[in-house]
C-alpha positions as CSV (number, residue, x, y, z in Angstrom):
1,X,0.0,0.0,0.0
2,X,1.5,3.4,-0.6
3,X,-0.3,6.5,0.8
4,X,-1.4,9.6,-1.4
5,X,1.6,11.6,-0.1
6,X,4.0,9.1,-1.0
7,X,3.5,8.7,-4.9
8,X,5.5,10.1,-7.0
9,X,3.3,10.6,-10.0
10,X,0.0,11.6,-9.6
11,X,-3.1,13.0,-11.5
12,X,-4.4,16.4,-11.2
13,X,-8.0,15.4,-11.1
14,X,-11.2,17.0,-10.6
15,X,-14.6,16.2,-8.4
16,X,-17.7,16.8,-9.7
17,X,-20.3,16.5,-7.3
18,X,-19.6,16.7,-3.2
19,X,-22.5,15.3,-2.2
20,X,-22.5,12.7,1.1
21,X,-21.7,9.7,-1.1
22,X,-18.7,11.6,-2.5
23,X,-17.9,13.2,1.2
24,X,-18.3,9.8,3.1
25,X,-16.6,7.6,0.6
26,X,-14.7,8.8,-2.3
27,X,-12.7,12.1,-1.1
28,X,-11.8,9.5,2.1
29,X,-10.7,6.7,-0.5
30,X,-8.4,9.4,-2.4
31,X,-6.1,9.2,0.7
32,X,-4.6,6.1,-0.8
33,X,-4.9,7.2,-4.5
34,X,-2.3,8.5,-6.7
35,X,-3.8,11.9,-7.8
36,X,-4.1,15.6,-7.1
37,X,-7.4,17.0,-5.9
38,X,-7.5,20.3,-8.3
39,X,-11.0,21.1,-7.9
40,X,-14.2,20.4,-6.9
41,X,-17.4,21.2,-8.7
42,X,-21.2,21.3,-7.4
43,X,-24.1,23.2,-8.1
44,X,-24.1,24.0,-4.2
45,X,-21.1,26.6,-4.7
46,X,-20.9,27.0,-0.8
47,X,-20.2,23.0,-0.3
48,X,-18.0,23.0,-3.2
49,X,-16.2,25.6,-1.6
50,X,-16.1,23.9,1.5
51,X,-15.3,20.4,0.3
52,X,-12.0,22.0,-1.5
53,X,-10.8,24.5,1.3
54,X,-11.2,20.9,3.7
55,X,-9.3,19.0,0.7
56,X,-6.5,20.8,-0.3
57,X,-8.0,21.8,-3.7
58,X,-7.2,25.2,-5.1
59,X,-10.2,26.2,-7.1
60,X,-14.1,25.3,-7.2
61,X,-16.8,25.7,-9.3
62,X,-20.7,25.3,-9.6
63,X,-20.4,24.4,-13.7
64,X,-18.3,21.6,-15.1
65,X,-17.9,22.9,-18.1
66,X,-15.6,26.0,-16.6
67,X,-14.0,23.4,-14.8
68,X,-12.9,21.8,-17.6
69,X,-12.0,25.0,-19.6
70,X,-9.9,26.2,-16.3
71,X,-8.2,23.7,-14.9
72,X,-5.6,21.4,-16.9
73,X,-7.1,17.9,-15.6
74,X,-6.0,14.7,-16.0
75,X,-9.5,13.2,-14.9
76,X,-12.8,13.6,-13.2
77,X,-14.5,12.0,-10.5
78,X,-18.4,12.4,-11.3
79,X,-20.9,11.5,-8.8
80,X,-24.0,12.8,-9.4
81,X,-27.5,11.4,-9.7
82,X,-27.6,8.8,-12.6
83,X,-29.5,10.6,-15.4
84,X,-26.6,13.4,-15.1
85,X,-23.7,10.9,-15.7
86,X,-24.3,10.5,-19.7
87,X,-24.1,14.2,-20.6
88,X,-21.2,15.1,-18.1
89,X,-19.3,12.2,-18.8
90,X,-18.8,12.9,-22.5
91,X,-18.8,16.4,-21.9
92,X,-15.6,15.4,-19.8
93,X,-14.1,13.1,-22.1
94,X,-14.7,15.4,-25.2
95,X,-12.7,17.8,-23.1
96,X,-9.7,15.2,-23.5
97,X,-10.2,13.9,-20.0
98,X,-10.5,10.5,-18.6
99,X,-13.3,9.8,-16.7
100,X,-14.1,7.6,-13.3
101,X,-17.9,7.7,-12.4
102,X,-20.2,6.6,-10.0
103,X,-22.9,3.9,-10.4
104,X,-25.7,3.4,-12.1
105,X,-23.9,5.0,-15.5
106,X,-27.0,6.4,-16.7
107,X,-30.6,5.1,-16.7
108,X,-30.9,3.9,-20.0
109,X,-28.6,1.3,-22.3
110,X,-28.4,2.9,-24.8
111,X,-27.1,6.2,-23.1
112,X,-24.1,4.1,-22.0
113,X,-23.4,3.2,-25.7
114,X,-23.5,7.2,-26.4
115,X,-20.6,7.1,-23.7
116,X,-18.7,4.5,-25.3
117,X,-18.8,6.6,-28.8
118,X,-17.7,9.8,-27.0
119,X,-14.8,7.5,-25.0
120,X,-12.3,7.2,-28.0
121,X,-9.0,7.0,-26.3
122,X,-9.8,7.9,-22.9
123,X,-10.0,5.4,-19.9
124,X,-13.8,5.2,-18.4
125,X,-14.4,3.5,-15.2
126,X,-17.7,2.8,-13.9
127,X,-17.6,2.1,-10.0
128,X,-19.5,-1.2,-9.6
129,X,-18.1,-1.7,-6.2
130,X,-19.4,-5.4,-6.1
131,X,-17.3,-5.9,-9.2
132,X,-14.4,-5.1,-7.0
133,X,-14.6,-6.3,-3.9
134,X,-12.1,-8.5,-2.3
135,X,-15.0,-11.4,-2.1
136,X,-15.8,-11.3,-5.5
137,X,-12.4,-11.8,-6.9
138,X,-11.8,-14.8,-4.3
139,X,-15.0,-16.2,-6.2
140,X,-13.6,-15.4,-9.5
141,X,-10.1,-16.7,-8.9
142,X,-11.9,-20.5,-7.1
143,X,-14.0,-21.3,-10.2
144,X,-11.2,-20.2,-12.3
145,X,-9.7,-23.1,-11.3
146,X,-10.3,-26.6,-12.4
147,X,-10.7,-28.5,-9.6
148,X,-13.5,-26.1,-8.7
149,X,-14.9,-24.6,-11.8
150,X,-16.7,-23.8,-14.1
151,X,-19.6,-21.7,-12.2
152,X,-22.9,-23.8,-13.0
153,X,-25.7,-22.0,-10.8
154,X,-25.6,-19.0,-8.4
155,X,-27.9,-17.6,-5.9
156,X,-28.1,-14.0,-5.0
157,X,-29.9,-12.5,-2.2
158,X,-30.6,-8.4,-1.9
159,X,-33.7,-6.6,-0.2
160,X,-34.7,-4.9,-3.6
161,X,-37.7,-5.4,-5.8
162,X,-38.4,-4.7,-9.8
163,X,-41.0,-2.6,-10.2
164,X,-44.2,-3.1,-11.9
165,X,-44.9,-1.7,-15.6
166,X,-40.7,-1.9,-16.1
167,X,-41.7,-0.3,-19.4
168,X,-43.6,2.8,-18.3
169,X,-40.6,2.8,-15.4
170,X,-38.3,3.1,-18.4
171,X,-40.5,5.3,-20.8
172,X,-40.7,7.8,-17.8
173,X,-37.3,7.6,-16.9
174,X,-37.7,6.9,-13.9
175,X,-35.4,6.1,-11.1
176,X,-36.3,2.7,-8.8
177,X,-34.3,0.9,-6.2
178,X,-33.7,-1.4,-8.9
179,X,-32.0,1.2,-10.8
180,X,-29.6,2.2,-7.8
181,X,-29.3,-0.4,-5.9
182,X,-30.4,-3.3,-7.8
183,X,-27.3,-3.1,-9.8
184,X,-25.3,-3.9,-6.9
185,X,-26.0,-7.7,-7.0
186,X,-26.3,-7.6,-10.8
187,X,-22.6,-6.6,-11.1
188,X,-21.7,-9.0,-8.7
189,X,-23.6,-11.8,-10.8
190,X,-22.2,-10.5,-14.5
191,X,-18.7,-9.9,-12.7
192,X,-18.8,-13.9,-11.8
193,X,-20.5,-15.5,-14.2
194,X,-20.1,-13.3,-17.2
195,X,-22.5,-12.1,-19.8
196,X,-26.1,-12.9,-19.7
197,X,-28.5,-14.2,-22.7
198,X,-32.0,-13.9,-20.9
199,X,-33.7,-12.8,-18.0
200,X,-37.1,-13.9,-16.1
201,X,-38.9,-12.3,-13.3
202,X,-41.7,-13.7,-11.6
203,X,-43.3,-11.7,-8.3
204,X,-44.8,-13.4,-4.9
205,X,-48.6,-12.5,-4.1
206,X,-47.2,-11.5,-0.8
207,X,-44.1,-9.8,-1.6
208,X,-40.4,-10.6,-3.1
209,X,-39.8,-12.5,-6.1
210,X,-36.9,-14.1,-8.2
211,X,-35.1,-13.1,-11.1
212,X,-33.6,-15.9,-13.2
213,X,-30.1,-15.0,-15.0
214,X,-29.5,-17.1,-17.8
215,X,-25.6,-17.2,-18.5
216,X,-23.9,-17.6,-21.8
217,X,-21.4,-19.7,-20.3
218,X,-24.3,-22.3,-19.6
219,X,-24.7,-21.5,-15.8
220,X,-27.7,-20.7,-14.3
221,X,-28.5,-17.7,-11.6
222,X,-31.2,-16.3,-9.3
223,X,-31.4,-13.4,-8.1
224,X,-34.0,-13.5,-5.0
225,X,-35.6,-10.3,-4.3
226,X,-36.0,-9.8,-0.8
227,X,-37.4,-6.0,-1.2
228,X,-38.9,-4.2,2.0
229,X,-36.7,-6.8,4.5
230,X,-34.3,-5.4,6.9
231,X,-32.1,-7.1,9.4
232,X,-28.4,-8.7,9.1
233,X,-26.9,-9.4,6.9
234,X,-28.3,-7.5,4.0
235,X,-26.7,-9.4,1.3
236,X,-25.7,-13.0,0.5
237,X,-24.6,-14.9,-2.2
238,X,-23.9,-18.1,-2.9
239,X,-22.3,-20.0,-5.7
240,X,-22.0,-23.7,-6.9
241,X,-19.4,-25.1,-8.8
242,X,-17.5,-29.0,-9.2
243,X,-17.8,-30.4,-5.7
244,X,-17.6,-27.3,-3.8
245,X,-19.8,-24.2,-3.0
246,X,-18.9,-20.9,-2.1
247,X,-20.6,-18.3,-0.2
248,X,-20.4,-15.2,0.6
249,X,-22.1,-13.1,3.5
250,X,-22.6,-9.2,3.9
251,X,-19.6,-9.1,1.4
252,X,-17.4,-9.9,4.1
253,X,-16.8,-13.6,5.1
254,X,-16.0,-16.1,2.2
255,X,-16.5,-19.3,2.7
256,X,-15.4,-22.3,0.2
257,X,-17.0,-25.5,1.3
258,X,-14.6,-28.5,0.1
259,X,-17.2,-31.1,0.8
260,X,-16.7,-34.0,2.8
261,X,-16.2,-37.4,1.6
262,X,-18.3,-40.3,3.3
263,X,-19.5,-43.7,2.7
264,X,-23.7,-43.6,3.3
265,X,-24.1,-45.3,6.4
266,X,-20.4,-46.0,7.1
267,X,-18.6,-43.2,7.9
268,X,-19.0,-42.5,11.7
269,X,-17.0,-38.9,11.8
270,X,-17.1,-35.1,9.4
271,X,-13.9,-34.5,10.6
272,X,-11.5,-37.0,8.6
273,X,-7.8,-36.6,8.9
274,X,-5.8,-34.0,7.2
275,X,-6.7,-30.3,5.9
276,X,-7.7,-31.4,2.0
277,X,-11.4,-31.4,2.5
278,X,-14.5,-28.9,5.1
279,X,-14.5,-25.5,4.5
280,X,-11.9,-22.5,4.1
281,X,-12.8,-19.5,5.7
282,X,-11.6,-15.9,4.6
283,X,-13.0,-12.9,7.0
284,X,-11.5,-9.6,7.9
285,X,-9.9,-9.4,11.5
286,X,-12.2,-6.3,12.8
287,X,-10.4,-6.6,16.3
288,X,-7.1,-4.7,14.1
289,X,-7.4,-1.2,12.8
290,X,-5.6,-2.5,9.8
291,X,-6.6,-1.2,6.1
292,X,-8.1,-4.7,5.1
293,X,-11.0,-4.2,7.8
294,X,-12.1,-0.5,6.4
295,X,-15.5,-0.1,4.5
296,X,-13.5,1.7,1.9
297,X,-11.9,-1.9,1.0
298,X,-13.6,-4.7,2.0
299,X,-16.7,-2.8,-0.5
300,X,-14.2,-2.7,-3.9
301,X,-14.6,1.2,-3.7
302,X,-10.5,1.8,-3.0
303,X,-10.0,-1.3,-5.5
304,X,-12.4,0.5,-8.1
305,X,-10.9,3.9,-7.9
306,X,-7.3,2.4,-7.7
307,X,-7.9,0.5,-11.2
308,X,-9.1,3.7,-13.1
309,X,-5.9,5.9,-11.7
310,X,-3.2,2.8,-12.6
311,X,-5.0,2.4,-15.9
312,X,-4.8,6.2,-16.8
313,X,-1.1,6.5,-15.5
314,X,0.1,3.3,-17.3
315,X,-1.5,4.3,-20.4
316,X,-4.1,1.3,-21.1
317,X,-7.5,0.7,-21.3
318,X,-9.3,-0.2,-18.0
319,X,-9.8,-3.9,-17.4
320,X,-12.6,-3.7,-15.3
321,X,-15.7,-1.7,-14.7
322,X,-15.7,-0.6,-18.1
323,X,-18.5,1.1,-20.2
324,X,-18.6,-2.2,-21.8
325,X,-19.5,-4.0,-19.0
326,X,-21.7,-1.4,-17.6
327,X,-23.9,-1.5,-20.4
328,X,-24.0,-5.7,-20.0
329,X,-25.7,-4.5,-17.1
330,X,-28.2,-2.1,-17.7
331,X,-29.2,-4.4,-20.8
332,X,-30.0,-7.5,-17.8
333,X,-31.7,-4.1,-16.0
334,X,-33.6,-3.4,-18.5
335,X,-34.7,-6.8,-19.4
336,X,-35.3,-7.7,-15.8
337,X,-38.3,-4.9,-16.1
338,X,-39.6,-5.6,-19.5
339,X,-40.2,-9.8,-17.6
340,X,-43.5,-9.0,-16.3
341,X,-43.0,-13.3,-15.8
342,X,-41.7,-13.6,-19.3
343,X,-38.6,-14.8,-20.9
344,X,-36.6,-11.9,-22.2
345,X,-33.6,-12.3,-24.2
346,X,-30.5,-9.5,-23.9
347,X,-30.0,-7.6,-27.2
348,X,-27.1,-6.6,-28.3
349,X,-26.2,-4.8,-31.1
């Protein structure tokens, strides 16, 4: 880990929008990040003027476009509400600057596809912080391997719903829980399973309901919607592959379970001799005020925000949380409302 004061190249960047989300999360995360806080931009002028003074940065402003004429940026951090991210991304990147922004991209597909006309040579980053966490590349990396993989069903769990009439929500524009925080576990399921061919919704009389993910790579997923449910933990997934299963709870604790072999009616004790088969257990050691415990990581959003600086300062295209990916998707978004209990198959152009 090297701290923000310790790089030796960093970008001048710029942040557009210091709202709490960008206040609580991002401005924190830029501790550990290799750039230069320039300026800060919200149509509040008194809490962009705040946020910088507090942040070291020189200059504010309440319009992104004089941003962009007065500053000499490397990038922009843009966290705004989502039907404001289309337009001020490309406005930033036809400005020659590379641009990280928050989720959703937009609230439409095809606005992300406008976004990936404007991107030409820049690097866009779209923060899908399930994408990133530490969990989710311990699941990527087990069913990467062999003896474990491939993925062939998955089960998410997340207290959101999809809204009735999904094609009046998307006519209207407007802007659900499963627009902002529905994508949370649909990242997570395209960031582990890959692309998606068609989508099925069916909703409970009483509440909840599943949505079936139907992956190109033959595996099969289901998103259960636990909408209007609170209580501990909040999220869970849980994954199925050769002989094993992983889970994963509140993001945090990762569990592989290895299985344990037995003759029916034989074996008289689970735990055999020797450490090759139970379950492996990864979870953060909270009792230490160590980095690896901090919100800021264990959620993907340093890992997210790291990914877009290193890609910009190495000069390559990002590898993940792309606009690529983003639009894969608001595509199963999309989808996911147009169900009404029906198969849907993903489009793509």
């Amino acid at each position: 880990m090297t701290y923000q004061r310790e790089f030796e190249r960093r970008l001048k960047v710029g942040l557009l929008g210091a709202g709490s989300h960008a206040y609580r999360n991002l401005l924190p995360a830029m501790n550990y990040l290799p750039v230069t806080l320039a300026a800060v931009c919200d149509t509040d002028a008194a809490r962009a003027r705040a946020t910088g003074a507090q942040y070291g940065a020189a200059s504010w402003y309440s319009k992104a476009g004089e941003m962009y004429r007065n500053e000499a940026l490397d990038a922009v951090f843009i966290s705004v509400s989502p039907e404001l991210h289309p337009e001020l991304a490309c406005e930033a990147m036809e400005a020659g600057l590379h641009v990280w922004m928050e989720k959703p991209p937009a609230v439409r597909a095809q606005e992300v596809e406008r976004m990936i006309r404007s991107r030409r040579d820049r690097v866009a980053v779209v923060g899908f912080k399930k994408a990133f966490m530490p969990a989710t590349e311990k699941a990527i990396e087990i069913f990467a391997d062999g003896k474990y993989g491939p993925l062939r069903s998955a089960l998410a769990v997340y207290p959101t719903d999809v809204p009735a009439e999904g094609g009046k929500v998307l006519r209207e524009r407007r802007i659900t829980d499963w627009l902002l925080n529905g994508c949370h576990p649909l990242s997570f399921m395209v960031a582990v399973g890959g692309p998606i061919e068609a989508v099925s919704v069916h909703r409970g009389k009483s509440g909840g309901g599943s949505c079936v993910l139907e992956f190109a790579g033959g595996a099969i997923g289901n998103m259960h919607l636990a909408g209007g449910v609170s209580g501990a933990p909040m999220e869970s997934y849980r994954l199925f592959g050769k002989s094993c299963c992983v889970t994963i709870e509140n993001c945090l604790r990762v569990t592989l379970q290895r299985g344990i072999p037995f003759e029916y009616g034989r074996t008289t004790s689970y735990l055999l001799e020797g450490t090759d088969s139970g379950a492996l257990v990864w979870e953060p050691q909270n009792s230490l005020a160590t980095l690896e415990n901090k919100s800021l990581f264990t959620q993907g959003i340093y890992a997210e925000m790291r990914h877009f600086c290193d890609a910009v300062l190495e000069g390559r295209p990002a590898g993940k949380g792309t606009l690529e990916f983003a639009l894969e998707v608001m595509r199963v978004y999309e989808a996911a409302l147009l169900s009404e209990g029906d198969r849907v198959e993903i489009e793509r152009g």
